[in-house]
N, C-alpha and C positions, 0 to 999 in steps of 0.2 A: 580441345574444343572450348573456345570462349561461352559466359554464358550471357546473356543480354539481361540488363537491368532486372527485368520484372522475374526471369531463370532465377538471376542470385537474392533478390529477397524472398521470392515463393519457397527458396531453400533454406534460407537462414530462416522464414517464418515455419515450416518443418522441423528444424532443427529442435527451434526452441517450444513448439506443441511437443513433441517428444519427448525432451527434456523434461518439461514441467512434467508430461503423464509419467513417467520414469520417477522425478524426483518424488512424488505423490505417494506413486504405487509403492516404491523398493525404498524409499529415502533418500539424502542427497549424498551422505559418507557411499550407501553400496552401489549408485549409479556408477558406471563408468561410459567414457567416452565411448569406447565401445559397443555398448549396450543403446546407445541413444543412437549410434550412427545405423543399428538396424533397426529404431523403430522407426526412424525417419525414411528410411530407405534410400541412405547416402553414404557415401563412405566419410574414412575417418579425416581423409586430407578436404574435403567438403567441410568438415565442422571444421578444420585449421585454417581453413580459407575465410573463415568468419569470426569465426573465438579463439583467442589465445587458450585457452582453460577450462575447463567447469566451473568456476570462480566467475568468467566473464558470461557464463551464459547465464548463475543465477544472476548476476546485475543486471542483465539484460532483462530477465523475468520480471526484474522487480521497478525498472525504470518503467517499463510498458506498465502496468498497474498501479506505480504509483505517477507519472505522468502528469492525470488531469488533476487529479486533487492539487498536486503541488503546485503546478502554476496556477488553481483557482485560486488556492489560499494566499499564493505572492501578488494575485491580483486584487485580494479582498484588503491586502493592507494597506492600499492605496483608497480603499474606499468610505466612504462615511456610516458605512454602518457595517463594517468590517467584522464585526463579531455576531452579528447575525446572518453572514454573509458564507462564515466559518459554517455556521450548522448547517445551513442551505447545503454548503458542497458536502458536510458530511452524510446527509439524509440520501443525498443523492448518489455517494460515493456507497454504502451501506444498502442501498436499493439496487446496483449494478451490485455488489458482493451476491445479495438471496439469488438474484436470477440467472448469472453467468458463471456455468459448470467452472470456465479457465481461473476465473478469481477466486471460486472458493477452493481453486485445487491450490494454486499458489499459494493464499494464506494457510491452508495444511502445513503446505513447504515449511511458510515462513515463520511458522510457530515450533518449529524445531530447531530453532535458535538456539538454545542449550548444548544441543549435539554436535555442533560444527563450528569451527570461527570463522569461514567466513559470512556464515548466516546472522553470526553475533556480529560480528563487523558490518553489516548491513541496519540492523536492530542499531546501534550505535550511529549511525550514518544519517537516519531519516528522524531518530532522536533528535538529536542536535539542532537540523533542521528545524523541523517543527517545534521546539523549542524555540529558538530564536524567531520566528512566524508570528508566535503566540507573546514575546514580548514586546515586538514591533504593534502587535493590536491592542495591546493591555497599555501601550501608552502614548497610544492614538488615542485611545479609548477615556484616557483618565484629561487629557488635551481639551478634548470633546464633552468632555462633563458625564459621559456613559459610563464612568467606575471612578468610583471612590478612589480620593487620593493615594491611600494607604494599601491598594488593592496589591496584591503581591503576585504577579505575573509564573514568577515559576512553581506557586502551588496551586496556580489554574491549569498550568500545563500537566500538573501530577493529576490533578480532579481529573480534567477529560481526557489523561492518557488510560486510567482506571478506568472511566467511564468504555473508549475506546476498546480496548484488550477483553473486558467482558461481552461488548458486544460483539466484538470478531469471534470470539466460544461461542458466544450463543448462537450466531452467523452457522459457525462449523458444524453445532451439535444437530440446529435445528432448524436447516433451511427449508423446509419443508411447511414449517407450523403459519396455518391463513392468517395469524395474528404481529408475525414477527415486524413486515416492514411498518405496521401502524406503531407497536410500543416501541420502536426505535426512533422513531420521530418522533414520540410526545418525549421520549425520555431525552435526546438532544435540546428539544428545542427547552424542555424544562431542566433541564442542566443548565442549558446557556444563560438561560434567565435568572437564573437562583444564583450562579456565580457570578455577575453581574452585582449585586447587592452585596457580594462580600467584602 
């Protein structure tokens, strides 16, 4: 039986709900292909039909999640106020983490990095990236007379990846707390400012 367009993504979007609540619940070493082909309620030549791997489906996980940020921040470098433009997506990027269950089960996932290479190989993957993001703005920035000559772009990138990484813990520990998405925004927008001056 062929299956019609909307069939094979409503199935690959099963697969990988699955997947993520599997990788979550049990981890991503003890998932197996197996175990996700019954929570989806597909067989296993259904996930081959669509992933090469469990490899391919955390990338999958992790393209869909990281997605809009990515292309905000490839579009904020074109812009003139680029580095305020950066906190904006992150505010907003950190407001979709507190309220949608999918995103904070992913960054569970994704903070098990330690455990697995290709979760490190993923962590190494969006590094780089965003690295390279943050020195395209740091010298747009310094162009534009918004940072100091001397401004050193990849220990701004250290700053709000620190900044970042703790508020994804706090994200995980305590989405619940009424206060969380307000101190998340004053603490962006007063990081972005303070490093700006350095």
């Amino acid at each position: 039986m062929r299956w019609t367009k909307s069939e094979a993504e409503q199935t690959r979007n099963s697969i990988l709900d699955a997947a993520l609540t599997l990788f979550d619940e049990q981890g991503y070493t003890q998932t197996t292909l197996s175990s996700v082909a019954r929570q989806a309620g597909v067989t296993r030549g259904a996930i081959y039909w669509h992933f090469e791997n469990k490899d391919e489906i955390l990338i999958a996980l992790a393209q869909a999640q990281f997605h809009d940020l990515m292309q905000q921040n490839a579009d904020a470098v074109r812009r003139p106020n680029s580095w305020e433009t950066i906190c904006d997506n992150l505010i907003i990027f950190f407001q979709t983490l507190i309220h949608h269950p999918a995103r904070l089960r992913f960054f569970r996932v994704f903070n098990q990095h330690g455990c697995t290479q290709p979760l490190a190989q993923l962590h190494r993957d969006y590094k780089l990236i965003w690295q390279q993001q943050c020195r395209e703005i740091v010298e747009r920035g310094k162009a534009e007379g918004r940072f100091r000559t001397n401004t050193d772009p990849d220990y701004l990138f250290f700053h709000m990846g620190v900044i970042f990484r703790g508020l994804v813990e706090m994200c995980l520990e305590e989405p619940d707390n009424p206060s969380l998405a307000a101190y998340i925004e004053r603490t962006l927008k007063n990081t972005t400012a303070m490093l700006q001056t350095l």
